[in-house]
N, C-alpha and C positions, 0 to 999 in steps of 0.2 A: 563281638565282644561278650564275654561271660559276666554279668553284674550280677552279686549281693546285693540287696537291700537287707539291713536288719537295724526291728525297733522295738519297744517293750510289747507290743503288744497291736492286735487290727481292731480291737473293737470298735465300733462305730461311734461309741460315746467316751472315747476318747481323743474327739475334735479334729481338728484341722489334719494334724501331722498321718492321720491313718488314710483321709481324702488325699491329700497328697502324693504320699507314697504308694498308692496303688496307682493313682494318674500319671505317677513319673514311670513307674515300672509297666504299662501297660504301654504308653506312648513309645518308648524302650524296645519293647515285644515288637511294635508296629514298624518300628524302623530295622527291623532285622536283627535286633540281638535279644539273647539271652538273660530275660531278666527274674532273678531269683528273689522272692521273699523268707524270712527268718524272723520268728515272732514267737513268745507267749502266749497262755490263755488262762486266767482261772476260771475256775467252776469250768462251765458249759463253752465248747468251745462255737467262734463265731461263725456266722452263715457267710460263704466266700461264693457262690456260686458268678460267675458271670466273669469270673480275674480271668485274664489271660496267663498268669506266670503261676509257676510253680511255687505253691508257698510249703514250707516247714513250719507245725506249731506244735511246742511242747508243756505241757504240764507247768503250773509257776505258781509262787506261791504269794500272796497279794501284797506284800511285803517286801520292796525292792525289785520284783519279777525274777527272783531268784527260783531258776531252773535246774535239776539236777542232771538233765537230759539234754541241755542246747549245748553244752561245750562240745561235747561227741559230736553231734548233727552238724556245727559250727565248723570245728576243723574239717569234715570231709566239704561240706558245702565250700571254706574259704582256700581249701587245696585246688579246688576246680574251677573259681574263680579269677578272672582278671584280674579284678576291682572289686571293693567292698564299701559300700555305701552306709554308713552308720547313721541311724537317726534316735534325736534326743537325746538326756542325760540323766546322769544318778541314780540309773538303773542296772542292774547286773549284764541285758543280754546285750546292749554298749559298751560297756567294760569289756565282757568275754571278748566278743568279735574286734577288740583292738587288740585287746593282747595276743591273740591268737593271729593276727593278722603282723605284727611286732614279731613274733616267733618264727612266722614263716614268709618272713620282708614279701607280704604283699604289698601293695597301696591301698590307703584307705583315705576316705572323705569321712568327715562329721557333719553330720546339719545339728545341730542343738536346739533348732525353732523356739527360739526366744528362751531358751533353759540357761545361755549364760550370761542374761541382761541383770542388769546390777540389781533392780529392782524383784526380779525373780530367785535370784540369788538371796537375797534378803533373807524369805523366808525360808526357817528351818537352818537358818544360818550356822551355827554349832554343827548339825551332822554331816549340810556342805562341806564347810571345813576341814572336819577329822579326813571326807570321805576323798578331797580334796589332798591332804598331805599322803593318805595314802596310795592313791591313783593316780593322782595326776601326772604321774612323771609317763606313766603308761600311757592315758589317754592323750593329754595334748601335747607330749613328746613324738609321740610313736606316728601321728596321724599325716597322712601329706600334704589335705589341705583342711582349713574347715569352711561351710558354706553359707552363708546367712543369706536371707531372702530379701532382704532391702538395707538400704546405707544406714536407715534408721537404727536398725537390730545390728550392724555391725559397731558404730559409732558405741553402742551404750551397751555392749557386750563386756566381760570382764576375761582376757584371758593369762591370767594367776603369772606375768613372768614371762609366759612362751609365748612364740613369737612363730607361729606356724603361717604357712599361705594361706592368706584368706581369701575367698573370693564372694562378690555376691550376684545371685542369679536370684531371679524371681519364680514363684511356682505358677502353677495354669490351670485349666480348668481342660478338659477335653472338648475340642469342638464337635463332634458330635451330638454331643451330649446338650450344646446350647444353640445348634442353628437353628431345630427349628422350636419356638418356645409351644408351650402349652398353650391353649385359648384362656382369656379370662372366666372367672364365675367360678371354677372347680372347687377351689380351696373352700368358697364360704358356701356352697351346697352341701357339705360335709360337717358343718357345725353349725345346728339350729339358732343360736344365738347370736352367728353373724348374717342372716340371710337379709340382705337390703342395708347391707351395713359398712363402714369404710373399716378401716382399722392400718393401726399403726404395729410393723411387725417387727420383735427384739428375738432373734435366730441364732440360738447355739448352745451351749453348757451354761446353765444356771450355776456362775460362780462368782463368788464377789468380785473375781478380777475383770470380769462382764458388765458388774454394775448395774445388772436387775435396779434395783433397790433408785438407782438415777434415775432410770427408764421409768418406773413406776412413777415417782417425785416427778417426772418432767409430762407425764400424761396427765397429772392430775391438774395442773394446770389448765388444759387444753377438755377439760371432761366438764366443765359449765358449758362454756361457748362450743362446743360441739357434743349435740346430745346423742349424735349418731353414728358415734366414732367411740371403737374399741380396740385396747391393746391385745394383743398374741403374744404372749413369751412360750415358743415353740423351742424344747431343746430338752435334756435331763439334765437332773441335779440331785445332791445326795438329797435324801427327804427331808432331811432335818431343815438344811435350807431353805428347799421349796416351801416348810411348812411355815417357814420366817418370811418368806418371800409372800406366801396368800396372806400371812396374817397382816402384813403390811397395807397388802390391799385392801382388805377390812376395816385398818384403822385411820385409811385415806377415801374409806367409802368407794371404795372402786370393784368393792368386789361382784358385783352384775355387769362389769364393765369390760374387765379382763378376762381373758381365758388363758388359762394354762392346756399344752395339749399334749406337752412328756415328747418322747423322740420320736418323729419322724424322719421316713426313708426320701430318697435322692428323689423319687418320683413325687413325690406331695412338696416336698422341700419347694422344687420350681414353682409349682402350683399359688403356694404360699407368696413367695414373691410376686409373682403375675399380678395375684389379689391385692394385693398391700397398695396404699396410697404412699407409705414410704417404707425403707426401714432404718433403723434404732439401736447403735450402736455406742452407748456414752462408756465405754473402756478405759479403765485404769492404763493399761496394757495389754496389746495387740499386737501380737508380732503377726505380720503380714493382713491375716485376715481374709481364711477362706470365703466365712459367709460373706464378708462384705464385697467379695469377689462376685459368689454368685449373684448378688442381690443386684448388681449394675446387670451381668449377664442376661438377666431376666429384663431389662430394661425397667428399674425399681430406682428410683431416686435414695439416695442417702443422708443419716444425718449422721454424723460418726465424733468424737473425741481426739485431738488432737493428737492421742498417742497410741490412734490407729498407725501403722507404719504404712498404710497407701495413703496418709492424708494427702502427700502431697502431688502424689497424679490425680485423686478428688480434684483439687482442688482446681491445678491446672488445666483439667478436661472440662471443670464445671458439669462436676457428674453427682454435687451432691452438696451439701454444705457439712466445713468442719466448725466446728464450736467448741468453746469453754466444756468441763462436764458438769457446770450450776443447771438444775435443773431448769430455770429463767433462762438458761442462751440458748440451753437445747429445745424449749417450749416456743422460745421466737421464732427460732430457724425450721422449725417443723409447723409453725402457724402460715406460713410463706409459701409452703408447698402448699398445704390445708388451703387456702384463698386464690391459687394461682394457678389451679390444674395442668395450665398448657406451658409455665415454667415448669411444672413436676415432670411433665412427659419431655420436653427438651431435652432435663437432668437427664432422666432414664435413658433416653437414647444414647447420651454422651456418653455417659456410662456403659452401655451398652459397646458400642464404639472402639472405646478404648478395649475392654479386655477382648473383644477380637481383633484386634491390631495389635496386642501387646502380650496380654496374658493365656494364652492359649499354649497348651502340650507341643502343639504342631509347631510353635513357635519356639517355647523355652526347651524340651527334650532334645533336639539338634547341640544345642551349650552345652548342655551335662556332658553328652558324648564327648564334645571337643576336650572336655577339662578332664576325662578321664584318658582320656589317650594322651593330653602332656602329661600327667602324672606316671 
């Protein structure tokens, strides 16, 4: 089978959905087919070395990922194509590859990865709208199915009227990539400040929909009674942020406590988890939740926010605890781990457990195939 994948863009600091969609299209390549990427890039384009598929990336301009160049590259890519896998929204190179796929009745899937939860919708709500009466009839008319990654993101999705096939499948992690782990110690041989040190690690985009800001608030509690324990918020963020983000720490006295370390690559990432006595998840909103994926895979106990969308195999596996996001529930449920080592290693295993019994490429890639051949 011939698959498109196309989405705004592969940079790596633009989270979950670019981890994803390389793992779904490599897992794809692995099972004998043909799986194609189709993306933007401003400025500098990204480092791809080690993909197994074909990727297209063209010139964009930061402002919608409006491409002068992908509709040409798009129709030949979606003429050659089975199937067209579209991911995310309210971006131009989504837009393109449906209409173009509408033109020439291919099939296409949407994942929106949490782009059309009511809450996400919210913001910017005015240019959704317009951008809504003018598209919409294209995107979620035209589409054959759309794909959400848990019941959670489907339930709290807004789809405007249409009433398309929905289906939900879960994403993976590559097995590879997590049989066999790192040893402990790497991560904090690398940052003088943690050496002989525990710490509690918050993994991903510094954005308020992340909840930094709770993570800090809920450390601080826990930074008396343990003098030998420091947080990590490992991930980027526009600097303005960040620079709201340290000054916080500053003004909760934590700043010799915390370390900020900017983006790290897939290889330190494990490392980090390995290290971590937990990690630290208090999320507004979480559709899916790659880090918190990996952070089980590493065997890493969790403490995560209700509106993570794995809470509830957390929960059932007892791979981690979910909590309120009051800084007080997430400092209780994290003092439990803190006090009870050989509960936290339990967690971690179970955790561990589950996404190879459950969330693995080897596992979830098989489904996509099936749902692209009924379409």
């Amino acid at each position: 089978m011939n698959i498109l994948h196309v989405l705004p863009d592969l940079d790596p600091r633009s989270g979950g959905i670019v981890t994803a969609v390389k793992g779904l299209a490599a897992a794809q390549a692995d099972l004998g087919h043909e799986a194609r990427i189709s993306a933007t890039y401003v400025g500098v384009k990204p480092e791809l070395s080690g993909l197994k598929s074909v990727v297209d990336l063209y010139p964009a301009h930061p402002i919608w990922h409006y491409s002068y160049g992908i509709r040409r590259g798009l129709e030949e890519s979606i003429k050659a194509a089975d199937i067209v896998h579209a991911h995310s929204m309210w971006d131009y190179p989504t837009l393109c590859a449906i209409s173009i796929c509408n033109k020439l009745k291919k099939p296409c899937v949407l994942s929106p990865h949490g782009m059309l939860d009511t809450s996400h919708y919210a913001r910017s709500i005015l240019k959704k709208n317009i951008y809504i009466i003018l598209f919409g009839k294209i995107l979620l008319n035209s589409i054959k199915a759309v794909h959400f990654t848990s019941e959670m993101e489907r339930s709290s999705s807004c789809l405007f009227g249409f009433r398309p096939k929905c289906v939900v499948l879960p994403l993976g992690l590559p097995r590879k990539s997590i049989e066999r782990l790192p040893e402990r110690g790497l991560f904090g041989k690398e940052f003088e400040r943690l050496h002989g040190k525990k710490y509690v690690l918050f993994l991903g985009r510094l954005h308020p929909k992340k909840n930094p800001k709770g993570a800090l608030r809920a450390f601080r509690l826990l930074a008396e009674p343990y003098p030998n324990l420091f947080l990590v918020l490992a991930g980027p963020g526009q600097p303005r942020y960040v620079r709201r983000l340290q000054k916080l720490a500053e003004e909760l006295h934590l700043a010799d406590r915390v370390l900020f370390t900017g983006m790290i690559g897939l290889e330190r990432k494990m490392q980090a988890y390995r290290d971590a006595v937990l990690f630290l998840l208090p999320s507004h909103r979480e559709n899916f939740g790659m880090a918190v994926l990996e952070a089980m895979a590493a065997a890493c106990p969790v403490v995560i926010s209700p509106f993570v969308d794995l809470a509830g195999e957390i929960r059932s596996a007892r791979a981690g605890f979910v909590c309120a996001q009051d800084p007080i529930a997430a400092a209780s449920e994290m003092k439990k781990i803190l006090d009870d080592p050989a509960m936290g290693e339990e967690m971690g295993n179970n955790g561990r457990r589950l996404v190879l019994e459950k969330f693995t490429w080897d596992a979830v890639a098989p489904e996509f195939i099936k749902l692209y051949k009924k379409l």
